[in-house]
DRENMAR-327065 format. One record per residue (C-alpha): residue number from 0; residue in three letters; x, y, z. Coordinates in Angstrom, 1 decimal, always signed. Example, Ala and Ser with C-alpha at 12.3 -4.5 7.8 and 13.67 -1.06 7.14 Angstrom:
BEGIN
0:ala:+12.3:-4.5:+7.8
1:ser:+13.7:-1.1:+7.1
This chain:
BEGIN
0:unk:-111.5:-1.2:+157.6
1:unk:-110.4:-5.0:+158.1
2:unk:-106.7:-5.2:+158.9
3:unk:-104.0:-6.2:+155.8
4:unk:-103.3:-9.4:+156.9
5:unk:-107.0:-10.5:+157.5
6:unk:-107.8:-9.2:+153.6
7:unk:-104.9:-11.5:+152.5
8:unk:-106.2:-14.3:+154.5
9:unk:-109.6:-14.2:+153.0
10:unk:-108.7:-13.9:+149.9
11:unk:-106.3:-17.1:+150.1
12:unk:-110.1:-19.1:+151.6
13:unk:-111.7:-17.7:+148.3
14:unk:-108.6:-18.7:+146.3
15:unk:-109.2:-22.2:+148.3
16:unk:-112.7:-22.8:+147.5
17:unk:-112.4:-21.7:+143.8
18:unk:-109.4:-24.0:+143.6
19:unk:-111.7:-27.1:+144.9
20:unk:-114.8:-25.9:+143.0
21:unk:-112.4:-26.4:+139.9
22:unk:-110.9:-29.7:+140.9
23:unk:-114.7:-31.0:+141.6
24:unk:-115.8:-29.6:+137.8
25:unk:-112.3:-31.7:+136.2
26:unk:-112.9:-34.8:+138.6
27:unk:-116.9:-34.4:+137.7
28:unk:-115.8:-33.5:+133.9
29:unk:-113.3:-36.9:+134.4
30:unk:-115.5:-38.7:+135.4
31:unk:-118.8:-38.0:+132.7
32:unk:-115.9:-38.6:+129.7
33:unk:-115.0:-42.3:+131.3
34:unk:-118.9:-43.4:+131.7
35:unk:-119.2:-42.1:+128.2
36:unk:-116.2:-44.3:+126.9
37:unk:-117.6:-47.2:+128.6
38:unk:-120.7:-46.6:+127.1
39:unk:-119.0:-46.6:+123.4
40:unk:-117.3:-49.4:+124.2
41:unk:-119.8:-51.8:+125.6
42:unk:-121.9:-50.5:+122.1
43:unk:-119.4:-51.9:+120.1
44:unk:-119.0:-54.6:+122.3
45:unk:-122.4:-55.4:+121.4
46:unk:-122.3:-54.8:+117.6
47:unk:-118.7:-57.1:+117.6
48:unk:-120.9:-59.8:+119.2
49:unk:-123.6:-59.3:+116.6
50:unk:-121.6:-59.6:+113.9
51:unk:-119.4:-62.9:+115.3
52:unk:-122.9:-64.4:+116.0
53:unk:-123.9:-63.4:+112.3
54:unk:-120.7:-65.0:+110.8
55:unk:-121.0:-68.1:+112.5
56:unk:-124.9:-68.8:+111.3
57:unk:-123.8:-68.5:+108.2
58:unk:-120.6:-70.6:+108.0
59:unk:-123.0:-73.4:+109.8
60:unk:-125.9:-72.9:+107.4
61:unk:-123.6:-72.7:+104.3
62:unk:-121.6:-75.9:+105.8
63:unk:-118.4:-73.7:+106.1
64:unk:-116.5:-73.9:+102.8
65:unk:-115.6:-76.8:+101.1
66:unk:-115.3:-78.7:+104.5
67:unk:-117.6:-81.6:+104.5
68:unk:-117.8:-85.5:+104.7
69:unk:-118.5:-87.0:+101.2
70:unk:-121.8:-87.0:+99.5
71:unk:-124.2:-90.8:+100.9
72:unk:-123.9:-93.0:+98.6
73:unk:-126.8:-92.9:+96.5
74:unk:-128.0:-89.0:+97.0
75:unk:-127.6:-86.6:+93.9
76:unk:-124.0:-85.2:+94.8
77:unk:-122.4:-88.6:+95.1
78:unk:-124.3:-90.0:+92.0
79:unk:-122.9:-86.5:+89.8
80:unk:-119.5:-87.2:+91.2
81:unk:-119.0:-91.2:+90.2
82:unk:-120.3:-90.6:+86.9
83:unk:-117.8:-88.0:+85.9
84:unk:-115.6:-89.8:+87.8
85:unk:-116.9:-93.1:+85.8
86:unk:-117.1:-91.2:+82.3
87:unk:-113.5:-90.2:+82.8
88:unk:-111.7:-93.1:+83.9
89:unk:-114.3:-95.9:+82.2
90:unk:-112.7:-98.5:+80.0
91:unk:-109.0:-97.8:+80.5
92:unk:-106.7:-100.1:+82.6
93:unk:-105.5:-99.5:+85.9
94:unk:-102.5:-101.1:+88.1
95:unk:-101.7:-100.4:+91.2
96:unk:-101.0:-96.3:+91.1
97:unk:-101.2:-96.5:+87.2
98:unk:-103.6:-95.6:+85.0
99:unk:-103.0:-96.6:+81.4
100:unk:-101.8:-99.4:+79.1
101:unk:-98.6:-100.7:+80.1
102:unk:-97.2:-100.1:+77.0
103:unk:-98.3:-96.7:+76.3
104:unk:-94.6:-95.4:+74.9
105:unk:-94.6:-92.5:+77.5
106:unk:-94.9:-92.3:+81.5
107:unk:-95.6:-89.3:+83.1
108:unk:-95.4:-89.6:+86.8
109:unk:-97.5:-87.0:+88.9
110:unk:-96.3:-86.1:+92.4
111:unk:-99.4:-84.6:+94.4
112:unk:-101.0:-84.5:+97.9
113:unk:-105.0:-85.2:+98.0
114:unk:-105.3:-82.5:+100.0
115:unk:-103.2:-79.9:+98.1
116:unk:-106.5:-77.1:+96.2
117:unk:-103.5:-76.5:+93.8
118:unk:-103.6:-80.4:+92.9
119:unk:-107.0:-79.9:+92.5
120:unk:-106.8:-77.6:+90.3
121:unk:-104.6:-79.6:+87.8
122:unk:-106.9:-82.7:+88.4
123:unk:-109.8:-81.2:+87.4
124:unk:-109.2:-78.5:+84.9
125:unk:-105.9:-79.9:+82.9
126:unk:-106.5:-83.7:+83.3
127:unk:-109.7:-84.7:+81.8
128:unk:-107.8:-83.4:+78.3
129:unk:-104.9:-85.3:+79.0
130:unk:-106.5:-88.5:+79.5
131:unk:-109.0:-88.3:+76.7
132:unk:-106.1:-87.2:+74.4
133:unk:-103.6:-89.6:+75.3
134:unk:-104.1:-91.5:+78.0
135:unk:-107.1:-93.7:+76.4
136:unk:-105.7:-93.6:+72.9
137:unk:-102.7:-95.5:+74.6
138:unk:-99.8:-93.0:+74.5
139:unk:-99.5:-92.1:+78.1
140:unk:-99.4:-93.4:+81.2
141:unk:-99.9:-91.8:+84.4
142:unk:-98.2:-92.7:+88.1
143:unk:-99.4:-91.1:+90.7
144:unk:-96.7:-90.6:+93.4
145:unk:-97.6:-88.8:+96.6
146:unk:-95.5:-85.8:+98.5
147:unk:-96.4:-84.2:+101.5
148:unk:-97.3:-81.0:+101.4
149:unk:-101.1:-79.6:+101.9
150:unk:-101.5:-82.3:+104.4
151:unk:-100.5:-80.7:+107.4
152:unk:-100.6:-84.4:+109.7
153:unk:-98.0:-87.0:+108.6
154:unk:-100.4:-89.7:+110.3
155:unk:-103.6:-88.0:+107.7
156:unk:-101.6:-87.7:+105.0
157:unk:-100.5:-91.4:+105.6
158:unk:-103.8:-92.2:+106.5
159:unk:-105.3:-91.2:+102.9
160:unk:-102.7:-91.9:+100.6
161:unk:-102.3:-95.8:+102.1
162:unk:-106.2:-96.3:+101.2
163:unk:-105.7:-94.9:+97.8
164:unk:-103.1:-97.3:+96.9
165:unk:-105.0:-99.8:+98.7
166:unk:-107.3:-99.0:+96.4
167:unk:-104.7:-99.8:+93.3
168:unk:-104.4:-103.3:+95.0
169:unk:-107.7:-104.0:+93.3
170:unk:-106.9:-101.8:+90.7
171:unk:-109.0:-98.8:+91.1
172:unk:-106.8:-96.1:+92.7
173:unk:-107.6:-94.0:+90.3
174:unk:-111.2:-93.9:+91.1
175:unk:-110.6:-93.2:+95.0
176:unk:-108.2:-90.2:+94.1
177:unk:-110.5:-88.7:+91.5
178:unk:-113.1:-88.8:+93.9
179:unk:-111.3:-87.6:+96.7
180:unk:-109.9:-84.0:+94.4
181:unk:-113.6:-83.9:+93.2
182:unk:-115.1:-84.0:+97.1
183:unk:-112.0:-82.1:+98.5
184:unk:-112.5:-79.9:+101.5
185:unk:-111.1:-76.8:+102.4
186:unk:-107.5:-76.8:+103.7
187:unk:-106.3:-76.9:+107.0
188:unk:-110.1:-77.6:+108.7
189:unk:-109.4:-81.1:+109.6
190:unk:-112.1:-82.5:+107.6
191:unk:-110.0:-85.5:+106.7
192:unk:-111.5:-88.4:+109.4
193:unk:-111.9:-92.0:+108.9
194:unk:-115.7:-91.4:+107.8
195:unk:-114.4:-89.2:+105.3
196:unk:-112.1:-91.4:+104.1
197:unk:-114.5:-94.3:+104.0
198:unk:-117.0:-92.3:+102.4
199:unk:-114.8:-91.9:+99.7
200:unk:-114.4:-95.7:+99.1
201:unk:-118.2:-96.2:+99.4
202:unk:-118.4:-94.1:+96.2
203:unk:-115.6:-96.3:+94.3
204:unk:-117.3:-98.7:+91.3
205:unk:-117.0:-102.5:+92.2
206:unk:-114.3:-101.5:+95.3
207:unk:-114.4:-104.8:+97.7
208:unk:-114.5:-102.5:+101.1
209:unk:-114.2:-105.5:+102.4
210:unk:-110.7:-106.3:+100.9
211:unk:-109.4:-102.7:+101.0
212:unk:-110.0:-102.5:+104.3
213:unk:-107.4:-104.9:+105.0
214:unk:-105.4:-104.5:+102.4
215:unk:-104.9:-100.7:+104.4
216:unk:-102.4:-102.5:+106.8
217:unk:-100.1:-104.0:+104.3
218:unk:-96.6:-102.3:+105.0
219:unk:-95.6:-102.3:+101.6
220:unk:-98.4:-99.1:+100.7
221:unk:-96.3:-97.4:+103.5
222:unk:-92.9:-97.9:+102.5
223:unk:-94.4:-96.8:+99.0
224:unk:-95.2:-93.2:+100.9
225:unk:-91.4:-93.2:+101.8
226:unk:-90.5:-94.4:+98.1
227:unk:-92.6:-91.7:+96.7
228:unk:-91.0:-88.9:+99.1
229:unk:-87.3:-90.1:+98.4
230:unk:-88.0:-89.9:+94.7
231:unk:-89.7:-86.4:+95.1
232:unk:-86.6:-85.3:+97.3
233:unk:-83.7:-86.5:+95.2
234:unk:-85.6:-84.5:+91.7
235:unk:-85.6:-81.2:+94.2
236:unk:-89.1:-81.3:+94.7
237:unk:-91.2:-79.2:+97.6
238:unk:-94.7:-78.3:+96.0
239:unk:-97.6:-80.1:+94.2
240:unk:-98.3:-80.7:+91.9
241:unk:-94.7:-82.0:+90.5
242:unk:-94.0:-84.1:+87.5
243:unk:-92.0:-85.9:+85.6
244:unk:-92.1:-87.4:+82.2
245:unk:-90.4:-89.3:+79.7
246:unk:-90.1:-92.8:+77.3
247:unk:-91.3:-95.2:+79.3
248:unk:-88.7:-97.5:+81.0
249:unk:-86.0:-95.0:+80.3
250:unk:-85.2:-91.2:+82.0
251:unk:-87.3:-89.0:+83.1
252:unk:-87.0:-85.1:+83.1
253:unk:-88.7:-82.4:+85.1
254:unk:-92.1:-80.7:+83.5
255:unk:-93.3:-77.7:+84.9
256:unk:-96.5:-76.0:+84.0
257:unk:-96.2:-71.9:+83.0
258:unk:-99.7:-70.7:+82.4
259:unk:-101.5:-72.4:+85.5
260:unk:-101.8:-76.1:+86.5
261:unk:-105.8:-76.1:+84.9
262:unk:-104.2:-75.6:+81.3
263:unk:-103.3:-79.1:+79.3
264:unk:-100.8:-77.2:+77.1
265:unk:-97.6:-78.1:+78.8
266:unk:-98.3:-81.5:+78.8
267:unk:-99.6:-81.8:+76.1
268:unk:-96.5:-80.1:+74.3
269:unk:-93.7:-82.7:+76.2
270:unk:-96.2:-85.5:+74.9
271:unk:-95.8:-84.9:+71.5
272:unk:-92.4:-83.9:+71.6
273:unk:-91.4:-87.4:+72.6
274:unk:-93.6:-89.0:+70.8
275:unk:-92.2:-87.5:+67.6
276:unk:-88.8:-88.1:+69.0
């Protein structure tokens, strides 16, 4: 029979080595459940990658959005786009920003940023009604004033406004800013360059490029930018599109749209109310 204290002192070693066979099987168990996290994780590591790679094939093979340079003169987008374009605007006078006879008995002046989808919106739904209603009978005139507010880059937004109005200087502004809400690009991508600004001219009827081009650094289209933004502050405006309206030559009030900037209705409404007035 083994002494007391040598029983005791065994059973402590046994106690010992069960303890580290234990803290092998936890570092063991420890170690198994991180390779297996790691494993998950590179997995979907992978699949993330996949689907990135996936994304970006397709935002390159569908051209991204709406951001792209204008249509070559000549191929089948650009030649759809000048003859709405020319189909809208064909036959009524132009000067400068206006489009309109200068003594239609009512002005309504139209605040807006080319690069504003909102804009866009009221350009290509509401406006072909107005104009064929009362701009080419004679009635109304349009201005169009610009206000910064899409246009994230004062030096772009000068950029395209300037060679709209430079545009006007031979009398077809209009056509550069139709064209320019009909070939819009997406916002905040950039997609405003100088190509993109002169493929927009390319695509304007009769446009001297020649001319506009240096018409782009008269002052005076600049200091109409700072007109326009004075006027747009001093009414309380800080969206687009804004407006105002009235007989022309004398005040003008604020018009806002209710039922969405595509729908004619609320300009079509002020028209005839001061016309029968």
């Amino acid at each position: 029979m083994s002494p007391v204290g040598s029983d005791e002192e065994d059973l402590t070693r046994k106690q010992r080595r069960e303890q580290a066979r234990a803290d092998r099987r936890a570092m063991e168990e420890a170690a198994a459940a991180g390779a297996a996290r790691r494993t998950r994780l590179t997995q979907l590591g992978i699949v993330v990658a996949v689907v990135v790679v996936a994304v970006v094939v397709i935002l390159i093979a569908t051209g991204g959005g709406k951001s792209k340079t204008p249509p070559v003169v000549g191929s089948s987008g650009a030649t759809s786009t000048q003859k709405k374009v020319a189909a809208l605007l064909g036959g009524i006078p132009q000067s400068g920003n206006t489009l309109g006879s200068p003594t239609a008995p009512v002005t309504l002046q139209y605040f807006g940023d080319l690069e504003c989808p909102i804009c866009q919106k009221f350009t290509l739904g509401a406006l072909p009604t107005v104009i064929q209603k009362w701009v080419r009978t004679g009635k109304l005139r349009i201005e169009y004033r610009s206000l910064e507010t899409a246009t994230r880059e004062p030096e772009t937004f000068k950029l395209q406004q300037v060679a709209a109005y430079a545009a006007g200087k031979q009398n077809k502004a209009w056509y550069f800013i139709e064209t320019f809400y009909h070939e819009q690009g997406e916002e905040d991508t950039g997609y405003v360059t100088e190509k993109y600004i002169q493929g927009i001219a390319s695509q304007v009827p009769g446009l001297n490029l020649a001319t506009w081009s240096a018409d782009r650094g008269d002052a005076a289209l600049a200091n109409q930018i700072v007109t326009d933004a004075q006027a747009a502050n001093n009414n309380g405006f800080t969206g687009t599109p804004s407006f105002l309206i009235g007989h022309s030559g004398g005040a003008m009030s604020k018009l806002e749209y209710t039922s969405g900037p595509e729908d004619p209705a609320f300009v079509n409404e002020a028209v005839e109310k001061l016309l029968k007035a």
